[in-house]
C-alpha positions as CSV (number, residue, x, y, z in Angstrom):
1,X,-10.9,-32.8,12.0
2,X,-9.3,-35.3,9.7
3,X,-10.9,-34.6,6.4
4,X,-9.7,-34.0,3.4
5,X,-12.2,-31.6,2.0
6,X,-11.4,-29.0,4.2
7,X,-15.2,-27.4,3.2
8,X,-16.5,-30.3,5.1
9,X,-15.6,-28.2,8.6
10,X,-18.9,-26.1,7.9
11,X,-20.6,-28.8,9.2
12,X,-19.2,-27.9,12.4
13,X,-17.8,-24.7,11.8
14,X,-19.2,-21.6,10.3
15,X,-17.0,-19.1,8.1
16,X,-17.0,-16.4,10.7
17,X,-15.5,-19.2,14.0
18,X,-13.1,-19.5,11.2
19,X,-12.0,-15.8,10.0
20,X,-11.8,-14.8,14.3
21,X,-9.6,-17.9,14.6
22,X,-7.3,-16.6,11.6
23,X,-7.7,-13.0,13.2
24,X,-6.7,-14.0,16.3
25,X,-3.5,-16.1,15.3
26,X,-2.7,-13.3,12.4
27,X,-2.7,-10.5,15.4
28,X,-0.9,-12.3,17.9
29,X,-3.7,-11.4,20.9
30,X,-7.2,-11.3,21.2
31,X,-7.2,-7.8,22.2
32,X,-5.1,-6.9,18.8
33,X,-7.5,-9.1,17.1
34,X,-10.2,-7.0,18.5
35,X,-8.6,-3.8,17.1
36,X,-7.4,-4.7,14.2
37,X,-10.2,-7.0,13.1
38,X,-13.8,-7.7,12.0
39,X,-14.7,-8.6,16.1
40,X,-15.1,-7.1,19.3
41,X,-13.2,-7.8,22.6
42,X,-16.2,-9.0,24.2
43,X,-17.6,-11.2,20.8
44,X,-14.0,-12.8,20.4
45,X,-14.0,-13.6,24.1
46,X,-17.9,-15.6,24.0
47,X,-16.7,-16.9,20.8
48,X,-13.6,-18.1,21.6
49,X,-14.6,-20.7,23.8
50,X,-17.7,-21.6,22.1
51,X,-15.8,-22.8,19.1
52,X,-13.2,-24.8,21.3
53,X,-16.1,-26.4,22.7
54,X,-17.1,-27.3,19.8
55,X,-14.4,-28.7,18.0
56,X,-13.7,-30.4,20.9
57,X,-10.5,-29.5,21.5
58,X,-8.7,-26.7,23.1
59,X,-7.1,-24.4,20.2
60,X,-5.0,-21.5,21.8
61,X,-3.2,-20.9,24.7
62,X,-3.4,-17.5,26.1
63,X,-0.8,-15.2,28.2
64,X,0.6,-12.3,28.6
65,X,2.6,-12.4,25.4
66,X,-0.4,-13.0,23.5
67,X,-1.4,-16.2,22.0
68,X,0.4,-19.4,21.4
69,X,-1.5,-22.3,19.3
70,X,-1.6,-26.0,20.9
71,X,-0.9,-28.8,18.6
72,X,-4.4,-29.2,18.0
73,X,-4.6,-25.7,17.2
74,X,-1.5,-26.1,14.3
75,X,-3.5,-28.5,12.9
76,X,-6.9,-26.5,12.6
77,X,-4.5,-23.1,11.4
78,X,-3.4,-25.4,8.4
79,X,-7.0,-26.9,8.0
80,X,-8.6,-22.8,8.3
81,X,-6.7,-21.6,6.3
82,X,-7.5,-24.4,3.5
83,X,-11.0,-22.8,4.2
84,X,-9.8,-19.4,4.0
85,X,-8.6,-19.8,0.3
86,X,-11.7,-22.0,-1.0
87,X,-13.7,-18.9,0.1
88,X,-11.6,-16.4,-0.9
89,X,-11.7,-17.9,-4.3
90,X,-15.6,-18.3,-4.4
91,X,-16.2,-15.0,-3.5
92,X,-13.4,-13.5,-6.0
93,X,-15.4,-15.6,-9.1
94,X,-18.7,-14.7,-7.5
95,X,-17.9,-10.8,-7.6
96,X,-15.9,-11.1,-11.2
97,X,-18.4,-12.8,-13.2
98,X,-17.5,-14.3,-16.3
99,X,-19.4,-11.9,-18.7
100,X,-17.1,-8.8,-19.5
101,X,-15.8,-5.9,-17.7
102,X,-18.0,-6.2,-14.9
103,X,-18.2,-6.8,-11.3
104,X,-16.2,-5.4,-8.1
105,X,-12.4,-5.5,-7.8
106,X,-9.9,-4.4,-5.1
107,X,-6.9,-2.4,-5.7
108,X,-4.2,-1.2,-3.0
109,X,-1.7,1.0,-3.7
110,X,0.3,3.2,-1.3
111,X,-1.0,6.8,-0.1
112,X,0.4,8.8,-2.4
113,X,0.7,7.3,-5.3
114,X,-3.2,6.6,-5.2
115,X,-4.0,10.2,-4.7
116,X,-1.4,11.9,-6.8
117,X,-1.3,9.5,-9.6
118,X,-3.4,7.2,-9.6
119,X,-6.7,9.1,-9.3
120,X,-6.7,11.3,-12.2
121,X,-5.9,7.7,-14.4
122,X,-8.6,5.4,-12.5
123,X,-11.4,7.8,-12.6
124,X,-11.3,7.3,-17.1
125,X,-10.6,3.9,-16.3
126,X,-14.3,3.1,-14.2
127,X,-15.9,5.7,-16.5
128,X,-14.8,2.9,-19.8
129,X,-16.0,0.1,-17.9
130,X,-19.4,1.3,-16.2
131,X,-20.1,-2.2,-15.3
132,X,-17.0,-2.4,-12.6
133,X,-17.3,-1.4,-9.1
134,X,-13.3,-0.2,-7.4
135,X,-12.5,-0.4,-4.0
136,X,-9.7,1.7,-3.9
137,X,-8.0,1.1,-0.6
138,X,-4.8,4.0,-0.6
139,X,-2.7,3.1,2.8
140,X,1.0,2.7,3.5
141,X,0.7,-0.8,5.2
142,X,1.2,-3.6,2.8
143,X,-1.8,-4.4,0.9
144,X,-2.6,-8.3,2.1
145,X,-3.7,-9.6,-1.0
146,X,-3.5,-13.2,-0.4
147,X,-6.1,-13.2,2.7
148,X,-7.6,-9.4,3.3
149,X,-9.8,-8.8,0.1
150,X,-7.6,-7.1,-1.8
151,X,-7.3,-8.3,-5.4
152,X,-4.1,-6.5,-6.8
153,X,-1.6,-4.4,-5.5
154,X,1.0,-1.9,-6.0
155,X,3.4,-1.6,-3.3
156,X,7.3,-1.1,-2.6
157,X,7.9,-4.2,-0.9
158,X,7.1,-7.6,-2.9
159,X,5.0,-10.2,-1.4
160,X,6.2,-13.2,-0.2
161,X,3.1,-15.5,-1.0
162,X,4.3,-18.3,-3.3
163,X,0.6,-18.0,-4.4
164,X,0.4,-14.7,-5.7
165,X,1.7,-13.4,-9.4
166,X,4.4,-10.4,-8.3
167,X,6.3,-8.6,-10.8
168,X,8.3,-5.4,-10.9
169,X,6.5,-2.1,-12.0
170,X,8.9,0.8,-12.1
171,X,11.1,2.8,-9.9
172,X,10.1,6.1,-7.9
173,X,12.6,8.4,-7.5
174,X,12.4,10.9,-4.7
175,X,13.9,14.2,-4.3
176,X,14.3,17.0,-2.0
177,X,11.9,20.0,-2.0
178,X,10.7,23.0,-0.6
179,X,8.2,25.6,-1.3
180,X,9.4,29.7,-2.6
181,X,7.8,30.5,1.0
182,X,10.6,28.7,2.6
183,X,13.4,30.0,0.4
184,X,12.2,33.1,1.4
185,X,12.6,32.5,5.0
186,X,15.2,30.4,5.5
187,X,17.1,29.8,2.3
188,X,18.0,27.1,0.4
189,X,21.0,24.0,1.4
190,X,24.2,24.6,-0.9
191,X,25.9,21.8,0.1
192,X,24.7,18.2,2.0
193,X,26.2,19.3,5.0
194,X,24.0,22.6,5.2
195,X,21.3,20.0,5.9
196,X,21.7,19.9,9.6
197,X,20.7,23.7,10.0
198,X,17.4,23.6,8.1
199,X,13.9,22.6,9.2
200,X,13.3,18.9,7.8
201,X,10.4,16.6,7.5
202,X,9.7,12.9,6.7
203,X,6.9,10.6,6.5
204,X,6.6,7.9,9.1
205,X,4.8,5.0,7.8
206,X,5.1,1.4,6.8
207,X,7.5,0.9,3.7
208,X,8.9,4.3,4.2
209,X,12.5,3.8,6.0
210,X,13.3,7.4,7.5
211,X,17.1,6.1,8.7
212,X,18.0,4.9,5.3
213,X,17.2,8.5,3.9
214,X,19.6,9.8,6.3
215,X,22.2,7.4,5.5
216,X,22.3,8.9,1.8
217,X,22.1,12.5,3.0
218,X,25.5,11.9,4.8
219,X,23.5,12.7,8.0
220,X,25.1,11.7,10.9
221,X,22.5,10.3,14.2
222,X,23.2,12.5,16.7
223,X,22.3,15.6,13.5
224,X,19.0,14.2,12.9
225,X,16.7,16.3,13.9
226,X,13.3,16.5,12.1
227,X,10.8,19.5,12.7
228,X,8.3,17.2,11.7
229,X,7.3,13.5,11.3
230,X,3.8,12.9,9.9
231,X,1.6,9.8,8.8
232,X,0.0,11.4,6.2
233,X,1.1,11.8,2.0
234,X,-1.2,14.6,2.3
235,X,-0.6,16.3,5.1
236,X,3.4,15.9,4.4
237,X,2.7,17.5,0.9
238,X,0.8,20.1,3.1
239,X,3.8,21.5,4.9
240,X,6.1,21.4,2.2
241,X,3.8,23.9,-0.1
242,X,3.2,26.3,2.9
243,X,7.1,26.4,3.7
244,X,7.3,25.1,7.0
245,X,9.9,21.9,5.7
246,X,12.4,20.9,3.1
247,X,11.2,17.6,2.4
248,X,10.8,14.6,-0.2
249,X,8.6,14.3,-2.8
250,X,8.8,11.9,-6.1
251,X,10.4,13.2,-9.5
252,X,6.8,12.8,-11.8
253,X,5.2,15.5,-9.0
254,X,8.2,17.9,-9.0
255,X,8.0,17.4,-12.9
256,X,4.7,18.9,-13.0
257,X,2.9,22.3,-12.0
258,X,3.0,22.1,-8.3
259,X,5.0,25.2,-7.5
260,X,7.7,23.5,-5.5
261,X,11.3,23.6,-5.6
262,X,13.3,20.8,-6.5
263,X,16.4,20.5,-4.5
264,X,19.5,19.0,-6.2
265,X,21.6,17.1,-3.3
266,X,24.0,14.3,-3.3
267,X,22.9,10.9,-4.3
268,X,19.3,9.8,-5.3
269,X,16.7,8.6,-3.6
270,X,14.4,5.5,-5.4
271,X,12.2,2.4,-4.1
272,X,11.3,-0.1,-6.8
273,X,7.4,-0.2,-7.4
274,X,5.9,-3.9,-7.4
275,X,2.3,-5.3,-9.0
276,X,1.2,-8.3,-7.1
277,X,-2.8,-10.4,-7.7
278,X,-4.1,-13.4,-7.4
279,X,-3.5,-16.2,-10.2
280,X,-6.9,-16.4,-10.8
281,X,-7.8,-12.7,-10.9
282,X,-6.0,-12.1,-13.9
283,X,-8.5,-14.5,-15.8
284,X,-11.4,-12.9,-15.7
285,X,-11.8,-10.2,-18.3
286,X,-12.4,-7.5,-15.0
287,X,-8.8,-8.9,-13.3
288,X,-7.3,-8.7,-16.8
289,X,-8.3,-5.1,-17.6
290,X,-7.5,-3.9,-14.1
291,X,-3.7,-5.2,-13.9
292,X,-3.4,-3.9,-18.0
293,X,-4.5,-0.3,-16.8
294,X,-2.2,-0.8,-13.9
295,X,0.5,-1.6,-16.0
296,X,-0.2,0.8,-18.5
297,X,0.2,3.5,-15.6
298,X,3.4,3.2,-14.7
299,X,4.9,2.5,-18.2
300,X,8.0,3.6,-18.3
301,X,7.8,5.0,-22.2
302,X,4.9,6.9,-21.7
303,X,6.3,8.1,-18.3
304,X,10.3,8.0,-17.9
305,X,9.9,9.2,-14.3
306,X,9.6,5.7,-13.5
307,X,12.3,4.2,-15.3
308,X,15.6,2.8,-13.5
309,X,17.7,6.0,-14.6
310,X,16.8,9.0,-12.9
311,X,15.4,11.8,-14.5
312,X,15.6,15.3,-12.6
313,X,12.5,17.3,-13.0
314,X,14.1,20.5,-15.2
315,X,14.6,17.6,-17.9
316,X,11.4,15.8,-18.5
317,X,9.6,19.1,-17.8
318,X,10.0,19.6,-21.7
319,X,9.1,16.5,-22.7
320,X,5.9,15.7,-24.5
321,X,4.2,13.7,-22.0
322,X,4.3,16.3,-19.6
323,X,2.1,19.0,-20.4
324,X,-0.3,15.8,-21.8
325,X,-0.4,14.4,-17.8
326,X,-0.6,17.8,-16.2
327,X,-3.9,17.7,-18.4
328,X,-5.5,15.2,-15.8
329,X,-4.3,17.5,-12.6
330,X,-6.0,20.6,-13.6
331,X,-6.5,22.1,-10.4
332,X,-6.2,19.1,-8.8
333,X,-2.7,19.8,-6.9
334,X,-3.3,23.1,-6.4
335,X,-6.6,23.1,-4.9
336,X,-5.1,20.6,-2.1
């Protein structure tokens, strides 16, 4: 295993001994590996030891906990995922092409940004460039754009990957909101403190930090009590518009024709929007048009909602851009 082209392991090795390993180690088990992967329990298990045997050397130690990588095994992680990136960046230039707009690129952005906002944009966008195939991967887990296909993203927390361009992209502010069905029933909150006698909601997901919410609402722990807790951007916007919540939407969907009721409470609510793609992706005419259009998105002169100071929704509802971006959510919201 001491080579220094690490593409010289095929010889042994083929790429998928080489993407379980990574699995594996990434997951912290086999069975996690198994359900979180491209591999079944049963293929990781026959596989496992097939490519130890081969290599010669055992690579993993397995317990309870999980897995725990021998010293033969560091030095294999370090030599894979040398592999890993020559690959990655093969079949990124293979799928790019040199010739134009063309080709397939990856984009993951969170839940509801993808379906609120960034739909209406993206679908003008593939309809300019016929020649581009999108995966479009909308999610609240951290788009892994280093090693899991993905070629941009647009998250709220930054990557860490030394090896990846990341810069800021705006700011969403959030707001509470009901629906005129719940006013009806129950009323609205006057004061911060009327909080604790109404029917809240949140969304539980990855980058979404329920506690820290609280901790601006003046909340105390043993108040908290939430009527519901969902997964889902859709399903969250779902029970807002029927009345069964107050709840927490972003400013630029308040702004618009949604029919909900903004909610003007203490302090604001915002999480800083981030861009991050691969050095090379941004080279090829495809990578370059994508992250523009991205960027052109979320400007914050032709949309203000994302700018650093907050905007409530009464005030940009007058502005220009407004009625111009309801324009690309005909029906859109409402037939949700």
């Amino acid at each position: 295993m001491n080579t220094s082209d690490p593409l010289q392991l095929f010889d042994q090795v083929s790429w998928d001994d080489f993407r379980m390993f990574l699995e594996i180690v990434d997951a912290g088990s086999l069975r996690a590996a198994a359900d979180q992967g491209t591999f079944s329990i049963s293929t990781i298990r026959r596989r496992l030891p097939a490519l130890e045997e081969r290599v010669g050397e055992q690579l993993i130690k397995r317990s309870v906990e999980g897995v725990q990588l021998t010293p033969f095994g560091e030095r294999f992680l370090a030599e894979a995922r040398e592999v890993e990136e020559a690959v990655r960046k093969l079949a990124r230039i293979t799928r790019l092409g040199s010739d134009g707009v063309r080709g397939q690129i990856s984009i993951s952005i969170t839940e509801g940004l993808g379906l609120f906002w960034l739909v209406p944009f993206i679908v003008d966008f593939q309809r300019n460039h016929p020649g581009l195939t999108i995966d479009l991967n909308t999610q609240m887990a951290k788009g892994d754009v280093l090693r899991k296909h993905m070629d941009v993203s647009v998250q709220f927390a930054p990557p860490e990957e030394a090896e990846l361009i990341t810069k800021p992209l705006g700011r969403l502010h959030l707001m509470l909101c009901t629906s005129p069905g719940y006013e009806k029933a129950y009323g609205l909150p006057k004061k911060l403190e009327d909080l604790k006698d109404h029917k809240l909601g949140f969304q539980a997901a990855e980058q979404l930090d329920e506690s820290a919410f609280f901790e601006i609402l003046e909340i105390p722990p043993h108040r908290r009590f939430v009527s519901f807790r969902v997964n889902s951007s859709v399903t969250y916007y779902e029970l807002i518009r029927r009345g069964a919540i107050i709840g927490v939407m972003p400013t630029y969907l308040l702004a618009m024709e949604t029919g909900l009721i903004p909610i003007q409470l203490g302090p604001h609510y915002h999480r800083d929007l981030f861009i991050s793609y691969h050095t090379d992706f941004i080279k090829s005419a495809a990578g370059k048009a994508t992250v523009d259009f991205l960027k052109n998105c979320f400007d914050k002169k032709k949309f203000p909602f994302f700018a650093e100071t907050f905007f409530a929704p009464e005030d940009l509802a007058g502005q220009a851009i407004i009625p111009a971006t309801r324009q690309l959510f005909p029906q859109y919201l409402k037939a949700l």
